[in-house]
C-alpha positions as CSV (number, residue, x, y, z in Angstrom):
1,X,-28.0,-60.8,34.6
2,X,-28.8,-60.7,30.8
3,X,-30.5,-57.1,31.5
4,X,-27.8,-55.9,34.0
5,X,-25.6,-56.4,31.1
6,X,-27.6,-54.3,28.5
7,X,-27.6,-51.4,30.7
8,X,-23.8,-51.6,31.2
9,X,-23.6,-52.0,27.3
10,X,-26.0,-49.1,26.8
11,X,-24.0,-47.0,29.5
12,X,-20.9,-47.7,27.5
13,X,-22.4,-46.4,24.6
14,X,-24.3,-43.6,25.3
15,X,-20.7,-42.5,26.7
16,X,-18.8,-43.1,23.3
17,X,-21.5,-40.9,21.8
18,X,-20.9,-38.4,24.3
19,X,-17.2,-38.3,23.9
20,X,-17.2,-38.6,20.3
21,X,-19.4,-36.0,20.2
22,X,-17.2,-33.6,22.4
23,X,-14.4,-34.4,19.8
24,X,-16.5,-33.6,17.4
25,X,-17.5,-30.2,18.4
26,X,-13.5,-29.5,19.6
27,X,-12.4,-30.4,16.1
28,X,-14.8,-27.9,14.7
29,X,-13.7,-25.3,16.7
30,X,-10.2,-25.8,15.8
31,X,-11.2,-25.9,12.3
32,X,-13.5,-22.4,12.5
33,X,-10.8,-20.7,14.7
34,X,-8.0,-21.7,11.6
35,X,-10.2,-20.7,9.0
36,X,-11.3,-17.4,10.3
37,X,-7.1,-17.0,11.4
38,X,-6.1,-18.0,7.5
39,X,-8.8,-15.1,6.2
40,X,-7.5,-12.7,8.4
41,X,-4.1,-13.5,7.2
42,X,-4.8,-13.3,3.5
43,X,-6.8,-9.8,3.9
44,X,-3.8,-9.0,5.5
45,X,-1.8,-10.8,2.5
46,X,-4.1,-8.3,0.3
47,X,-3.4,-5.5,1.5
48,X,0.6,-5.8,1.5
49,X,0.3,-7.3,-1.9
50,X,-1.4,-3.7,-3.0
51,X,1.6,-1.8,-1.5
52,X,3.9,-3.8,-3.1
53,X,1.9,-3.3,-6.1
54,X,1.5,0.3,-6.1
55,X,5.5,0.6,-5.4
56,X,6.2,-1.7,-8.7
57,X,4.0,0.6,-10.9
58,X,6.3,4.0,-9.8
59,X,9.3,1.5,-10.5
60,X,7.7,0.7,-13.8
61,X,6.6,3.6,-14.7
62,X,9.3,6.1,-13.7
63,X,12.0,3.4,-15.2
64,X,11.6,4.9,-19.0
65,X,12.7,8.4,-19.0
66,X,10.5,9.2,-22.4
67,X,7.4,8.4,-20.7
68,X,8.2,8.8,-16.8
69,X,6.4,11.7,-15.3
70,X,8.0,15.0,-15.9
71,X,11.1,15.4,-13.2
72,X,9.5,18.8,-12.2
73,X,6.5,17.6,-11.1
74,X,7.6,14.8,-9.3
75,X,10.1,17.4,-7.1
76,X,7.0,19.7,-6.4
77,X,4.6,16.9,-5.3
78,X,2.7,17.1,-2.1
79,X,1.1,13.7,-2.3
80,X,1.0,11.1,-4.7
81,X,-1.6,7.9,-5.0
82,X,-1.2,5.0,-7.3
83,X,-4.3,2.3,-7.5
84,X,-2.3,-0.9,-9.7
85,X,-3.9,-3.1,-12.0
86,X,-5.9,-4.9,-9.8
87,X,-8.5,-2.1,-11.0
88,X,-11.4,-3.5,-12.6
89,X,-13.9,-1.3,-14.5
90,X,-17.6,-2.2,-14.6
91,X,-18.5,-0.7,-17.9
92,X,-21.8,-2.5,-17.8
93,X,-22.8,-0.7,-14.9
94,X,-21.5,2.9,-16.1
95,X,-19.0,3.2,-13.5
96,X,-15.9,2.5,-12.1
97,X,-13.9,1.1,-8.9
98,X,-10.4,0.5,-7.6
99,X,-8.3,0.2,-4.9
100,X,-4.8,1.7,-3.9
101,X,-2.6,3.9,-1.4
102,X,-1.5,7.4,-1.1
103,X,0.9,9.1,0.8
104,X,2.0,12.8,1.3
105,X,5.1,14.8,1.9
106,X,5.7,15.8,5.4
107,X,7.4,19.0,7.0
108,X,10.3,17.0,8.0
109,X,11.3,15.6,4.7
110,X,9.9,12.2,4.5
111,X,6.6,10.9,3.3
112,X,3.9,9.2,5.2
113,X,2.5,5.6,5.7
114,X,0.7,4.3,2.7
115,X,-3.5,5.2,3.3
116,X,-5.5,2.8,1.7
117,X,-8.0,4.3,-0.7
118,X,-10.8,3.3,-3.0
119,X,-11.8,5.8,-6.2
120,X,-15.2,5.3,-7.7
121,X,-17.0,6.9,-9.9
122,X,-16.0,9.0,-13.1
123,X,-15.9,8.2,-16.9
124,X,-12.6,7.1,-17.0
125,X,-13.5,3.6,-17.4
126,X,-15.0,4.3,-20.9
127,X,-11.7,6.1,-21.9
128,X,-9.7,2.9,-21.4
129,X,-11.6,0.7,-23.0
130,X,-13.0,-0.9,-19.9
131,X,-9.7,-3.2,-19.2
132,X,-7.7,-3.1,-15.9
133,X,-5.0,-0.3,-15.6
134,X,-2.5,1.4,-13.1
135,X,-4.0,5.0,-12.0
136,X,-1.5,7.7,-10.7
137,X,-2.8,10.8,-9.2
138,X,-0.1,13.6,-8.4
139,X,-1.5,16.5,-5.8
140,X,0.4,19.5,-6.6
141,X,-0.2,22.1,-4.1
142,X,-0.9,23.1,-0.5
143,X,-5.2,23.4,-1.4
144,X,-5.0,19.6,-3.1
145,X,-3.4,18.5,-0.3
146,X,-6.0,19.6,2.1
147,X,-8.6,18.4,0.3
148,X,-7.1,15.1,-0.1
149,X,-6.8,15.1,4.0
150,X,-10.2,15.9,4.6
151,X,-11.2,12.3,3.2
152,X,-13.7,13.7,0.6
153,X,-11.7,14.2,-2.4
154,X,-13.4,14.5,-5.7
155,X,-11.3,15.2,-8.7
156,X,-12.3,18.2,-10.5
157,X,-14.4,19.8,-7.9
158,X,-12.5,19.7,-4.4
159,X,-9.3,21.0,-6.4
160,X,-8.7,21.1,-10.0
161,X,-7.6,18.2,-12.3
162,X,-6.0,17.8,-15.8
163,X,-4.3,15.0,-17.4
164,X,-0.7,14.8,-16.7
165,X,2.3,15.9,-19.1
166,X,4.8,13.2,-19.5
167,X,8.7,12.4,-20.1
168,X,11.4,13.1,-17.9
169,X,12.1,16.1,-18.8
170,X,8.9,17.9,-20.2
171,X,9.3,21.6,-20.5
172,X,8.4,23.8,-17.6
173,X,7.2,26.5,-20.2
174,X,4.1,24.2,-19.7
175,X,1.1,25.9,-17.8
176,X,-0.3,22.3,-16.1
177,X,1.2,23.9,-12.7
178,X,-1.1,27.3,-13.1
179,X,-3.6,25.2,-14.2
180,X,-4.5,21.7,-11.9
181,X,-3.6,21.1,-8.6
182,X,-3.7,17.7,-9.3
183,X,-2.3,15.7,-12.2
184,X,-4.0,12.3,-13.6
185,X,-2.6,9.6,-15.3
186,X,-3.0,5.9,-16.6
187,X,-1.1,2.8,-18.1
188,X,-3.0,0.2,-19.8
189,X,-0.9,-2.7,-22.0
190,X,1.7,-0.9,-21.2
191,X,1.1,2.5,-22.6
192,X,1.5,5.8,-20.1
193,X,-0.4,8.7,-20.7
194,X,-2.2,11.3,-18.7
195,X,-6.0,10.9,-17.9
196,X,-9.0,13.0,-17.4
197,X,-10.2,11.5,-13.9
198,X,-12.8,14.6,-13.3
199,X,-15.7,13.0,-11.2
200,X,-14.2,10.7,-9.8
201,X,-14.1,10.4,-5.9
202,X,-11.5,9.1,-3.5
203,X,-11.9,8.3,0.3
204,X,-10.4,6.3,2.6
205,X,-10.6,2.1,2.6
206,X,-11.5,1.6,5.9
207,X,-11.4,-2.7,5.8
208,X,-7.8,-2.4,4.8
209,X,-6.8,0.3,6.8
210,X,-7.8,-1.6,9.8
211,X,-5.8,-4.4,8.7
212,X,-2.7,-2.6,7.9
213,X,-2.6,-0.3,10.9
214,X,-4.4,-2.9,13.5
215,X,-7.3,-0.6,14.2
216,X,-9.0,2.4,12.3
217,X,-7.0,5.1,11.9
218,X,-8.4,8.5,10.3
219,X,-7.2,9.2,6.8
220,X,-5.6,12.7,8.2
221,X,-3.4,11.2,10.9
222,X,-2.3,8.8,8.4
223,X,-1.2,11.3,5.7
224,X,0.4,13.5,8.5
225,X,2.6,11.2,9.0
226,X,1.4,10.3,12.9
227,X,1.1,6.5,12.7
228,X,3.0,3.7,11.6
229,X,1.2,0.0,9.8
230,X,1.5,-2.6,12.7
231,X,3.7,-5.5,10.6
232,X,7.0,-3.0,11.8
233,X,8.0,0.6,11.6
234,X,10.3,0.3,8.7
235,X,9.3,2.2,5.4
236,X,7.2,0.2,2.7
237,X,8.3,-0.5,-0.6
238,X,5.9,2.6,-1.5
239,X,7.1,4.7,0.4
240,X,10.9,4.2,-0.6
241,X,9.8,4.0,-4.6
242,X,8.3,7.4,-3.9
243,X,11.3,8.8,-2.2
244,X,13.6,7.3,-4.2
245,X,11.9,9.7,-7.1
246,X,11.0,12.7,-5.7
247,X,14.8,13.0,-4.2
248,X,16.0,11.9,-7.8
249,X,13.9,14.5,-9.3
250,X,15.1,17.1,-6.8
251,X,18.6,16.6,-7.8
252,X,18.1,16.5,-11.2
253,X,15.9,20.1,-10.8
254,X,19.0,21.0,-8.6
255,X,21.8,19.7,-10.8
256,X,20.3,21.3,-14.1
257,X,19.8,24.9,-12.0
258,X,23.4,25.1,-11.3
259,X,24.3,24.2,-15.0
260,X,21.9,27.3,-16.1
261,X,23.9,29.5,-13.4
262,X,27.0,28.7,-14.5
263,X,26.6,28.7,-18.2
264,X,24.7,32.2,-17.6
265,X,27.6,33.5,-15.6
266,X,30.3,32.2,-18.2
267,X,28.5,34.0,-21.2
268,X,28.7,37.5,-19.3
């Protein structure tokens, strides 16, 4: 009797074990499946953070008219890419890395998605003291453009760079068009200024473009305007801050044409 008992008690138990054991492993599970879901949402946190980010640096930037960049040159653009502070420069290594988006004009008037995009590289980081900074890269013409799009962009050798002019209204007897087709600048403790970026290299984030879009997209398709982020197909705060200038500066450019027409005409 005594010993039928012990098995029944031992039965019992080794049962407990099991099932606690089950639990066990179930509750890890869940734990594992919610960790990796709350990483994936942060990246994905990240990333829109940096587009909201890059969006607030135009605002910033282009909201004091003595030190915006130069209506003219914001009218022209072709594509325009803004890495925000985030940057941080390892002087004790010699080089530099940050993180940002870009985005192009299009055919039909609008500008594309935001393509994440990493620039390494350069000696800028020495320039600026080796403290964080926003970067602002303006592509002026058709041949920047394309080399931007081909997703091996280095500044100074795939098209001409030079440090950016600024204020509102800079004079276009300037020769930075004839000259760069591609304009540089910076803002560190809150000072705006062009930049010499030459040798520095920009290509496409991969990581982040796979969480923004859902999947890889090439850095081409994005900047042509053929795909939309996956979180909805209205614009991002980038891409309206970047409209909202270009079309300001194009009415401005517009507005200030007509004047000289009419003043010319009147003095005839």
């Amino acid at each position: 009797m005594r010993f039928a008992m012990t098995q029944v008690i031992s039965f019992r138990f080794s049962s407990l074990v099991s099932v606690l054991g089950t639990i066990c492993l179930l509750l890890a599970g869940v734990a594992f499946a919610q960790n990796e879901s709350d990483t994936k949402s942060d990246n994905e946190s990240s990333i829109q953070k940096r587009v909201d980010a890059s969006a607030r640096v135009l605002d910033e930037i282009m909201g004091v008219k003595e030190k915006a960049i130069p209506d003219k040159i914001m009218s022209d653009a072709k594509c325009i890419a803004v890495i925000p502070s985030m940057v941080k420069i390892a002087v004790g290594f010699g080089g530099s890395h940050g993180k940002g988006v870009a985005t192009c004009h299009l055919t039909n008037g609008r500008w594309s998605s935001p393509a994440p995009i990493t620039i390494t590289g350069g000696s800028w980081g020495l320039q600026l003291g080796g403290q964080a900074v926003d970067l602002v890269l303006v592509v002026m013409n058709q041949h920047g453009m394309d080399a931007l799009l081909s997703n091996k962009f280095k500044i100074g050798a795939s098209a001409s760079a030079a440090a950016g002019p600024i204020g509102r209204d800079a004079g276009a007897d300037t020769d930075w068009k004839m000259k760069a087709e591609t304009l540089t600048y910076s803002r560190a403790r809150g000072i705006f200024a062009g930049v010499d970026l030459n040798g520095s290299a920009i290509t496409q984030d991969k990581d982040e473009t796979r969480l923004l879009y859902g999947k890889f997209v090439p850095f081409g398709e994005i900047l042509d305007g053929k795909v939309r982020p996956a979180a909805g197909e209205s614009d991002t705060k980038f891409e309206v801050a970047v409209r909202k200038y270009s079309e300001q500066a194009r009415g401005r450019e517009h507005a200030e044409g007509n004047s000289g027409s009419d003043t010319e005409s009147a003095s005839r």
